[in-house]
SERO-987477 format. One record per residue (C-alpha): residue in one letter; chain; y, x, z. Coordinates in steps of 0.2 Angstrom, whole numbers. Layout:
+------+-------+-------+-------+-------+
! resn ! chain !    py !    px !    pz !
+------+-------+-------+-------+-------+
!    A !     A !     Y !     X !     Z !
...
+------+-------+-------+-------+-------+
***
This chain:
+------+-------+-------+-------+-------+
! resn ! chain !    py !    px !    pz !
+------+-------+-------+-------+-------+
!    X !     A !     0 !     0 !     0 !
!    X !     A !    19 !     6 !    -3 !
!    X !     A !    27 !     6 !    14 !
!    X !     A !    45 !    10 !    20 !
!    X !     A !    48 !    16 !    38 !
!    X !     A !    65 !    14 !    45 !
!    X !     A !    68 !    26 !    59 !
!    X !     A !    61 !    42 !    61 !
!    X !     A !    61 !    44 !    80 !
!    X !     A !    44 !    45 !    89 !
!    X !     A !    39 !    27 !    84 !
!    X !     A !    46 !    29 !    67 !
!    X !     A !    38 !    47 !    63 !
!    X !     A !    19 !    41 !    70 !
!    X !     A !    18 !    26 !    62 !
!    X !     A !    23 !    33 !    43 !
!    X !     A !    14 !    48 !    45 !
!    X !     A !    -3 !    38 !    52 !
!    X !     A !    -2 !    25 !    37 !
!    X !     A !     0 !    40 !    23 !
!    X !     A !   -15 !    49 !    33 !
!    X !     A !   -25 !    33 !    27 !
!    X !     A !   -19 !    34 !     9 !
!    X !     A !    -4 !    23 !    10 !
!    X !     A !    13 !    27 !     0 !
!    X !     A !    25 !    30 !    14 !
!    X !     A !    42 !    31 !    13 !
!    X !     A !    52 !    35 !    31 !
!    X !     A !    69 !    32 !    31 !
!    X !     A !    83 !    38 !    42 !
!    X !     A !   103 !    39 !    43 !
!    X !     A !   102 !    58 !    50 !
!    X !     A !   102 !    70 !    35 !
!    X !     A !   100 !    85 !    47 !
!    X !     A !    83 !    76 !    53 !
!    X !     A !    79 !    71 !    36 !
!    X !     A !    81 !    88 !    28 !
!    X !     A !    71 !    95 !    42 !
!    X !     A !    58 !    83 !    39 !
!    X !     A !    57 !    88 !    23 !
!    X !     A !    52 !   103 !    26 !
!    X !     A !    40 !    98 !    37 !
!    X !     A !    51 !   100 !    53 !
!    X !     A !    48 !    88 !    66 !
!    X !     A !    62 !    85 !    80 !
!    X !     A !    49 !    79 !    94 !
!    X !     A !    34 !    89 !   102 !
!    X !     A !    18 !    78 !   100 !
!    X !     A !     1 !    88 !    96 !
!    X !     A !    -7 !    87 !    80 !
!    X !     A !     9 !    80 !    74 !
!    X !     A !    18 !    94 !    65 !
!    X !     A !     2 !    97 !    54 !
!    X !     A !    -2 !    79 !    50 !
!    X !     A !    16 !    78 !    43 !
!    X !     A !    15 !    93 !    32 !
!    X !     A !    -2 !    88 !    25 !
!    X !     A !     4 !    71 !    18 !
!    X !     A !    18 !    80 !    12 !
!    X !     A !    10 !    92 !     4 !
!    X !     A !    -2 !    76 !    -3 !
!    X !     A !    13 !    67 !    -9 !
!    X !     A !    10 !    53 !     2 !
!    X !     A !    24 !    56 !    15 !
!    X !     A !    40 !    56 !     8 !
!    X !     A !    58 !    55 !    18 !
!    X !     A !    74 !    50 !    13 !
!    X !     A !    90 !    43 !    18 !
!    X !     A !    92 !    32 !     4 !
!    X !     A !    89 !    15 !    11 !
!    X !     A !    89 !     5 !    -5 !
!    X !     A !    78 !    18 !   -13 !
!    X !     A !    66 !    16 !     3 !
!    X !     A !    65 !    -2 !     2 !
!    X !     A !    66 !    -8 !   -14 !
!    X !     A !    48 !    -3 !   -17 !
!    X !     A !    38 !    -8 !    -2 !
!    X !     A !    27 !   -22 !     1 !
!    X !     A !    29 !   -19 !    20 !
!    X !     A !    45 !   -12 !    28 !
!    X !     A !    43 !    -9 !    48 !
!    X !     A !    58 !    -7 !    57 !
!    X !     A !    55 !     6 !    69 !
!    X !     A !    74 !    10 !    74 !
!    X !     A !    80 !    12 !    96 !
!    X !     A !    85 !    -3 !   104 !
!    X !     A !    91 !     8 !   121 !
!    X !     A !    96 !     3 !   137 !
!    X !     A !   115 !    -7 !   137 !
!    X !     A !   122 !    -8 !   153 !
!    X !     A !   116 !   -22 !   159 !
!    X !     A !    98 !   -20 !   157 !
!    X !     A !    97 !   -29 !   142 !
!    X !     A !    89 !   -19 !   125 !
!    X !     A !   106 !   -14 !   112 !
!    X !     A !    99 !   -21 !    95 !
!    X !     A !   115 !   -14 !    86 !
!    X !     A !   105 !    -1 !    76 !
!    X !     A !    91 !   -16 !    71 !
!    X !     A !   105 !   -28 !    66 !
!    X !     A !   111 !   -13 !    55 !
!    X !     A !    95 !   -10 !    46 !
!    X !     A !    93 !   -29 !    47 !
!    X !     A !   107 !   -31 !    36 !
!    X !     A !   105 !   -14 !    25 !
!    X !     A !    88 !   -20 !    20 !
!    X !     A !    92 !   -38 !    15 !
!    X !     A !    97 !   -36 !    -2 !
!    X !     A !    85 !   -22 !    -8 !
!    X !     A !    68 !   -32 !    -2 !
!    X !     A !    53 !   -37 !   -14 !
!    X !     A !    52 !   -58 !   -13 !
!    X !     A !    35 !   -54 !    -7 !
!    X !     A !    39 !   -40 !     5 !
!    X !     A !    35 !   -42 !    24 !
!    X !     A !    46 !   -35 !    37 !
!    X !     A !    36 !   -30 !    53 !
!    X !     A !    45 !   -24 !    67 !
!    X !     A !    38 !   -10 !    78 !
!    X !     A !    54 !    -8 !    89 !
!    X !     A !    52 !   -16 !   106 !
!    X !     A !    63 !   -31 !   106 !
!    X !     A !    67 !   -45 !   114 !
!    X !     A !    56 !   -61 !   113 !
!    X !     A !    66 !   -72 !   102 !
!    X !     A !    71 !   -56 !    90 !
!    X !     A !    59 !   -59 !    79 !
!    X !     A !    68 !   -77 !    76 !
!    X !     A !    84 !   -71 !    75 !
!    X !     A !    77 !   -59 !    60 !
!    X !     A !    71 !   -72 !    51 !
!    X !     A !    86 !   -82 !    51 !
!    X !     A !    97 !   -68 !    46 !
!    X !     A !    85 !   -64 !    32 !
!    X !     A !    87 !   -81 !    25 !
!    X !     A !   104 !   -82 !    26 !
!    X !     A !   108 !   -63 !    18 !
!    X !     A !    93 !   -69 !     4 !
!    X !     A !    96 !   -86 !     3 !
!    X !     A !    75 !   -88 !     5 !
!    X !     A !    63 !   -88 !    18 !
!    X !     A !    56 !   -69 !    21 !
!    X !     A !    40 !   -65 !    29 !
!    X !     A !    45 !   -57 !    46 !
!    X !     A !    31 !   -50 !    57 !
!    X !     A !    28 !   -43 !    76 !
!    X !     A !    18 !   -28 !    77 !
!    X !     A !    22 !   -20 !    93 !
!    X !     A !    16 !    -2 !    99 !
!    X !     A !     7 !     4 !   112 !
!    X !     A !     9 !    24 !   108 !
!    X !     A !     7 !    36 !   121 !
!    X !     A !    17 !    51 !   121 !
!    X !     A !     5 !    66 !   122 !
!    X !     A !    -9 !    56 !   114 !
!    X !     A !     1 !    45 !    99 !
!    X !     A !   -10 !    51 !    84 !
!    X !     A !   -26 !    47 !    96 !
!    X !     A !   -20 !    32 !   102 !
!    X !     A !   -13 !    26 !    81 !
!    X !     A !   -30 !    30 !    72 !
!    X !     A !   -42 !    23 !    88 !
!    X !     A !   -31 !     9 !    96 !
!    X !     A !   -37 !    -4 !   109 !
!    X !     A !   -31 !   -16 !    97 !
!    X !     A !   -19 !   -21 !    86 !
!    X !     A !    -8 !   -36 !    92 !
!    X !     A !     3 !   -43 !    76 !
!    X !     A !    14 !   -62 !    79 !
!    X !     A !    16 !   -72 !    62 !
!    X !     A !    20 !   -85 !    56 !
!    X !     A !     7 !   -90 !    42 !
!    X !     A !    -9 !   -84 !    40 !
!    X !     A !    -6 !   -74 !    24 !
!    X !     A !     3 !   -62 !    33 !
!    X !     A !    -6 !   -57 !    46 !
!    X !     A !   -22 !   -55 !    33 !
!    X !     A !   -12 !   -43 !    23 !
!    X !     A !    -7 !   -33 !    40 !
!    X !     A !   -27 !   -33 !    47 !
!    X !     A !   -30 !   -26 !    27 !
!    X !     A !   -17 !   -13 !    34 !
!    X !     A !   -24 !    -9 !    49 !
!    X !     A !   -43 !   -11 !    44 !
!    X !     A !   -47 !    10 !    44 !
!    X !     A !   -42 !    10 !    62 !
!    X !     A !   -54 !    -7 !    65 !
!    X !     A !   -70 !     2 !    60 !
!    X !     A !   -79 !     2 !    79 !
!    X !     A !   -73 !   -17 !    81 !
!    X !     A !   -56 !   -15 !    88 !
!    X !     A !   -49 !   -32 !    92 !
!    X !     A !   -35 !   -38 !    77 !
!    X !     A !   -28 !   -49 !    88 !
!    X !     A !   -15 !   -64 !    80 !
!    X !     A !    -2 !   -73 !    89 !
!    X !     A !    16 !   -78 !    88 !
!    X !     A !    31 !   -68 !    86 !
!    X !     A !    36 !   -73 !   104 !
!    X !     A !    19 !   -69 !   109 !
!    X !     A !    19 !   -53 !   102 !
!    X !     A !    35 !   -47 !   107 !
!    X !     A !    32 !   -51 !   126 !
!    X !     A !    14 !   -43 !   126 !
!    X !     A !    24 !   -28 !   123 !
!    X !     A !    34 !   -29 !   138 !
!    X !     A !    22 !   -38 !   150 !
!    X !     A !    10 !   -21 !   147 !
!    X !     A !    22 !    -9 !   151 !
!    X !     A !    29 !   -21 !   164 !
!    X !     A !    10 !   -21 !   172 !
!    X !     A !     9 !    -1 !   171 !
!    X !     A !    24 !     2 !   178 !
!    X !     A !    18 !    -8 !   194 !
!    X !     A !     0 !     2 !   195 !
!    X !     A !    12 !    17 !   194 !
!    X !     A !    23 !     8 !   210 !
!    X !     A !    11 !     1 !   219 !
!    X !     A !     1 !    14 !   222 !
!    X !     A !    15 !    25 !   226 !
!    X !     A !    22 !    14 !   239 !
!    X !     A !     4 !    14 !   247 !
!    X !     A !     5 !    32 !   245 !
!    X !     A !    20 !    34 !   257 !
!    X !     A !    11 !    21 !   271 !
!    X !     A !    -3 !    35 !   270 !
!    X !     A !     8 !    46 !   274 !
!    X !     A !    15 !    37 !   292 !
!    X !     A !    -2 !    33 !   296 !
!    X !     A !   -13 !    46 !   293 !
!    X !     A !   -22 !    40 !   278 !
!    X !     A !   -25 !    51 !   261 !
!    X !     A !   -18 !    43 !   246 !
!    X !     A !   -31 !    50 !   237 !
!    X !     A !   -48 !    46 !   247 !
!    X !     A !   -41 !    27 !   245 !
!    X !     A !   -38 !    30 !   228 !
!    X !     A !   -56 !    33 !   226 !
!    X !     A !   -62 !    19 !   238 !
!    X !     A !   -51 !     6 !   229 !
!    X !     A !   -55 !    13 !   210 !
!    X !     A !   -72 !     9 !   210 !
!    X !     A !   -70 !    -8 !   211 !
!    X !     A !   -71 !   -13 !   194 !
!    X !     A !   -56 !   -27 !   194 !
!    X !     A !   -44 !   -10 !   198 !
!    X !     A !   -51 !     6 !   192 !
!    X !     A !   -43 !    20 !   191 !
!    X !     A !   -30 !    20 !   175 !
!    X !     A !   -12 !    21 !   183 !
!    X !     A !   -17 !    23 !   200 !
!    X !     A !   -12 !    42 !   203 !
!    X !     A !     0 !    45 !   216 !
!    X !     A !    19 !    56 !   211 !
!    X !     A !    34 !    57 !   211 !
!    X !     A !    37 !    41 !   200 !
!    X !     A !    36 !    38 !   182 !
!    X !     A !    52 !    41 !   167 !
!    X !     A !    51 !    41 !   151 !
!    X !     A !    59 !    31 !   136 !
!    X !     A !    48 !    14 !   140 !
!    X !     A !    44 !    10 !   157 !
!    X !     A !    60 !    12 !   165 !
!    X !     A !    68 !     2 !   150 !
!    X !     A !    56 !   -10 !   146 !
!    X !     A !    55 !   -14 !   165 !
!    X !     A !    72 !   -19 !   167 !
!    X !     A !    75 !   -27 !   150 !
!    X !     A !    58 !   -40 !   157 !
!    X !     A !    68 !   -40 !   172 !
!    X !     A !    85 !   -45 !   162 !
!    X !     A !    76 !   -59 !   152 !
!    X !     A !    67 !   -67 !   166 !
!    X !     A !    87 !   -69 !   175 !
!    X !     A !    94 !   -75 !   155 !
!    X !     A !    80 !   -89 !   157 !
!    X !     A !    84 !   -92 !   177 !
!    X !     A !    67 !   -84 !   183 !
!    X !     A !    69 !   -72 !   198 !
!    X !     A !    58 !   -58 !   192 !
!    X !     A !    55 !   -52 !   212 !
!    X !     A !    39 !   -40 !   210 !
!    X !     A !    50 !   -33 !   194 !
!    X !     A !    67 !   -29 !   205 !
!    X !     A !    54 !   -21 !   218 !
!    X !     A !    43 !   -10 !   205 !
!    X !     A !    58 !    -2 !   198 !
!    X !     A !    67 !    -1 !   213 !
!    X !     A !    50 !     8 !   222 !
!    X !     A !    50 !    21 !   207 !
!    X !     A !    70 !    25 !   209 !
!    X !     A !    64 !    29 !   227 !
!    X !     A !    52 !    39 !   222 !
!    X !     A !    61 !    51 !   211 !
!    X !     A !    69 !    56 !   228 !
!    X !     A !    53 !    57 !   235 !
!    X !     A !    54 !    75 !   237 !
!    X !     A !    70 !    77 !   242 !
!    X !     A !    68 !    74 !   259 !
!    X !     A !    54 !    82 !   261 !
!    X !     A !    64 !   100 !   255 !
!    X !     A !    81 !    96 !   266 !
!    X !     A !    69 !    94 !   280 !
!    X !     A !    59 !   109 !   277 !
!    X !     A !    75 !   118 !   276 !
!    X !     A !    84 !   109 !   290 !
!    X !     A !    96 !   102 !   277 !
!    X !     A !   104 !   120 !   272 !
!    X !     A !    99 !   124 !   253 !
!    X !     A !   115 !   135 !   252 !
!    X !     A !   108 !   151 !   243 !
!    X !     A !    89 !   148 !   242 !
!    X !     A !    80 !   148 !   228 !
!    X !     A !    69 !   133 !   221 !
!    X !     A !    58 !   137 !   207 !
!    X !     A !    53 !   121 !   196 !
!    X !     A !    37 !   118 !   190 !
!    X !     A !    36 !   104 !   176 !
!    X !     A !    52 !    96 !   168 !
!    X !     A !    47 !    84 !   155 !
!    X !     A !    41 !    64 !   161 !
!    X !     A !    21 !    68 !   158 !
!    X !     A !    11 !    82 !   150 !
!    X !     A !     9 !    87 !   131 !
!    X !     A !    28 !    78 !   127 !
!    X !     A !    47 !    89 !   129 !
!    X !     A !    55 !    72 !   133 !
!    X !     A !    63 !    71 !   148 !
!    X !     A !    71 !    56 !   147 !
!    X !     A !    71 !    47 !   165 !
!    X !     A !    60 !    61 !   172 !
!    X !     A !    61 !    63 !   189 !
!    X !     A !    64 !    84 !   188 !
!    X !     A !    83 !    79 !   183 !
!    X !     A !    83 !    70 !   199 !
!    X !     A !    78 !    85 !   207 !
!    X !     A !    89 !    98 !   199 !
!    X !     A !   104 !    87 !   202 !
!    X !     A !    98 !    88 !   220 !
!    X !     A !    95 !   108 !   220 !
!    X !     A !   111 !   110 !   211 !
!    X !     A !   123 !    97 !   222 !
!    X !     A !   116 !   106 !   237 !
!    X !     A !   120 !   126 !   231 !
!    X !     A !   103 !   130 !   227 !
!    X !     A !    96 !   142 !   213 !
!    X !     A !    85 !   133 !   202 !
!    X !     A !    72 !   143 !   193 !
!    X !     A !    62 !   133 !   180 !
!    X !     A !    47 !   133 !   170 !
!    X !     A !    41 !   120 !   156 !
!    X !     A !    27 !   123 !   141 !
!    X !     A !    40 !   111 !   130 !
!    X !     A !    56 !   105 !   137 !
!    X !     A !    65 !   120 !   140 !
!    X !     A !    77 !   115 !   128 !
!    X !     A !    80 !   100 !   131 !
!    X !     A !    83 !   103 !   146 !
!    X !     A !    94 !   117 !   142 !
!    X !     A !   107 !   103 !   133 !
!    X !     A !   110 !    94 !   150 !
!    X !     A !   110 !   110 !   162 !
!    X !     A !   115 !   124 !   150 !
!    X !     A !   117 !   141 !   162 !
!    X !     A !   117 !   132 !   178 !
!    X !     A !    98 !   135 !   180 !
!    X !     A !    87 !   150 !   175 !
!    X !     A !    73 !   149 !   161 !
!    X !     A !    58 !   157 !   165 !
!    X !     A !    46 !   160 !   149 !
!    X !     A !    33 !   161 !   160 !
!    X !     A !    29 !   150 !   173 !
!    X !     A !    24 !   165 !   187 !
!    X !     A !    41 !   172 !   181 !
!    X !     A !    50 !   157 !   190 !
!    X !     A !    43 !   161 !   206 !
!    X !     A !    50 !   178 !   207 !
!    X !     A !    61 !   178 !   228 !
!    X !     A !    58 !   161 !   226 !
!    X !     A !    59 !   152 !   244 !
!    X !     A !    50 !   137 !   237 !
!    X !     A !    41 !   130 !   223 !
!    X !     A !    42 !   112 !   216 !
!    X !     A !    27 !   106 !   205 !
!    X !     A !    34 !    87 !   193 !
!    X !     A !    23 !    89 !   179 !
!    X !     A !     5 !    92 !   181 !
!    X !     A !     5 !   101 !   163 !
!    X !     A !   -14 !   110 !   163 !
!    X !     A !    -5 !   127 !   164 !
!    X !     A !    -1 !   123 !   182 !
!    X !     A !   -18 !   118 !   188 !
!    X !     A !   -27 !   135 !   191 !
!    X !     A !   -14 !   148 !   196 !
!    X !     A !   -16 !   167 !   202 !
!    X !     A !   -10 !   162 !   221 !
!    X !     A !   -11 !   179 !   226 !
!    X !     A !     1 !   185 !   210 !
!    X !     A !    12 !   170 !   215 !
!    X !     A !    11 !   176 !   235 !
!    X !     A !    17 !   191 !   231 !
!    X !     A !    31 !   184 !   220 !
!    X !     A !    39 !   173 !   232 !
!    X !     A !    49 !   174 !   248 !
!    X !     A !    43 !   161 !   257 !
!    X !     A !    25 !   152 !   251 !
!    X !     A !    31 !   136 !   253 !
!    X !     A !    24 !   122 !   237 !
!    X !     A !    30 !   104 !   237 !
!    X !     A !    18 !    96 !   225 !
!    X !     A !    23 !    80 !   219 !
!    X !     A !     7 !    79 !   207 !
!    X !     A !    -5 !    81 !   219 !
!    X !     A !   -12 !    95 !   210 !
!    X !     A !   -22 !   105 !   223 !
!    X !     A !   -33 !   103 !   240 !
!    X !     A !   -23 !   104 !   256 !
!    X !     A !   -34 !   113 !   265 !
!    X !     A !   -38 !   126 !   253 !
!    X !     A !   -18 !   129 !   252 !
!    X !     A !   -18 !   130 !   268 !
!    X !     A !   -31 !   143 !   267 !
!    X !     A !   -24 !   153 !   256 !
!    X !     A !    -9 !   155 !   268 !
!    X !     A !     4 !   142 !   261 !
!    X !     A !    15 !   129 !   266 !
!    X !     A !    11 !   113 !   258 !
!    X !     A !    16 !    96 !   255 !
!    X !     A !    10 !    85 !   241 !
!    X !     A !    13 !    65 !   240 !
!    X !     A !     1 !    52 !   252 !
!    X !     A !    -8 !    66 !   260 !
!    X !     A !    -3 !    75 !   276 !
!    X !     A !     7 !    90 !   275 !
!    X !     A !    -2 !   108 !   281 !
+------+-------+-------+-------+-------+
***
């Protein structure tokens, strides 16, 4: 099939790169001639595994093309996905600015038989308001589709070409058989193709995310009451996990979650449950529990160090949201820096991938280790956020020897209390007691 991808942020970038892996004609488009030219190349702006090769091979295929020529992009396909940001506005609400934009741009370009699938997250009703202003730009009734995503970063390509299932809201039947035809290479070991309404669609987006999030809280939460009363968060983990009505997906205890979705996608639910005059409480409460728990840490450090940070140094371990990404968008490390930096502290970082992104919002004010030992050096403390595979298994002696003081606040819960403890360190993780 000829497709046209509009946007070429993660979402964007995924999803055309994915459908010209499985022999599509794909087109991405994108206002960003810097990005585009990039692309071009074979150049992608995000860090995702396995990403960077998949692009270059369907270039090189002539499968994947990119260009900032909307018209030239549209005219063409037989299904254009609108993959554009719909960020955070002030309010809480999702800003469709850009997707009205592209609404609008693509009106007078598309085939009569085109389908126009939106893969942004949106607001339920969006999908509505794009039918309507389609038949008012084209002066006939489009075929307007909602394909939401469910794409992880750090797994995106894994989770694209083997998905739990493939959730699309239409309107008539027609559509959604030319969309399961779409999808059918990734539907080979019976993955559910699951049809519903637009509205439908749109919200299972949202309530997923929405139900994530409050694993992500809840256990959390439970992990701090360990904490006052003795428990371990982590033997309750296990004993609650094996129940098969909870298991264990979502129920690791931290420093809280960030990203580009949950946080978002938590309070624009939150927002449409007030527009509609439903008082989301258990939402306020899960996005409330995880701006608490970005701080988590923080009082466990001032403690430590009797409220004093003035000249010590804090070496940081782990600055982008989750592993195997560089976005550090919401991540609790920016709390903590802010922290270490308000307080006169010398931070001393270490991140396999966001280095440079991080870079753009702290610029010299921090020290960039290449290494993550190398951060260590006369540190008085180290702070674990991301439980990036490098971190899991380190030399402690090295390390030992490296810092001032061997003090770890480990907000992943990466190692054994009592073997720290052994090993002659000060340790405090999350839900477990300090040693």
């Amino acid at each position: 099939m000829k497709i046209a991808v509009i946007g070429t942020g993660y979402v964007g970038l995924v999803t055309g790169t994915c459908f010209a892996n499985s022999g599509n004609e794909v087109i991405c488009v994108d206002i960003d001639v810097d990005k585009i030219d990039a692309l071009q190349q074979g150049k992608i702006p995000i860090f995702e595994p396995g990403l960077e090769q998949l692009v270059s091979y369907n270039l090189a295929a002539e499968r994947l093309m990119f260009s900032t020529d909307l018209a030239k992009g549209v005219s063409s396909a037989e299904i254009v996905f609108l993959a554009v940001g719909t960020p955070q506005g002030e309010d809480g609400t999702a800003d469709l600015s850009a997707l009205w934009t592209v609404v609008n741009g693509i009106a007078p370009h598309l085939q009569e038989a085109a389908i126009v699938v939106t893969k942004s997250t949106v607001p339920v009703g969006t999908n509505a308001r794009i039918f309507a202003q389609l038949e008012e730009l084209t002066g006939r009734q489009c075929f307007v589709a909602s394909n939401p995503e469910f794409l992880k970063e750090g797994a995106a390509i894994e989770d694209f070409e083997k998905p739990d299932r493939v959730v699309v809201g239409v309107r008539e039947p027609s559509t959604a058989e030319v969309l399961r035809q779409l999808y059918e290479p990734y539907l080979r070991t019976e993955h559910p193709f699951l049809v519903m309404t637009p509205e439908s669609a749109e919200m299972t987006k949202y309530v997923a995310n929405a139900m994530l999030a409050t694993k992500i809280s809840f256990i959390n939460e439970m992990a701090n009451l360990c904490e006052r009363m003795g428990g371990d968060i982590n033997d309750v983990r296990r004993g609650i996990g094996h129940d098969r009505r909870i298991g264990f997906a979502f129920l690791f205890p931290g420093v809280g979650y960030g990203g580009s979705c949950f946080p978002k996608d938590v309070r624009a639910l939150t927002a449409m449950a007030v527009q509609n005059g439903i008082e989301p409480r258990m939402l306020h409460a899960v996005d409330q529990v995880n701006q608490n728990q970005k701080a988590i840490l923080l009082s466990k450090i001032d403690t430590h160090f009797k409220n004093d940070l003035s000249g010590k140094t804090i070496a940081v371990w782990g600055l982008a949201f989750k592993p195997r990404t560089d976005d550090i968008r919401e991540a609790p490390a920016l709390v903590l820096i802010d922290h270490l930096l308000a307080n006169s502290a010398q931070v001393q970082v270490h991140d396999p991938e966001a280095m440079a992104n991080i870079r753009q919002v702290y610029g010299e004010r921090i020290q960039y280790c290449r290494r993550h030992p190398q951060a260590l050096s006369g540190a008085d403390a180290l702070v674990i956020m991301t439980e990036w595979s490098d971190y899991k298994r380190p030399d402690w002696e090295e390390l030992k020897q490296l810092m001032r003081s061997p003090t770890v606040f480990d907000g992943r819960n990466l190692y054994e209390p009592e073997r720290m403890k052994e090993r002659g360190f000060c340790y405090y993780s999350v839900g477990r007691p300090a040693v």
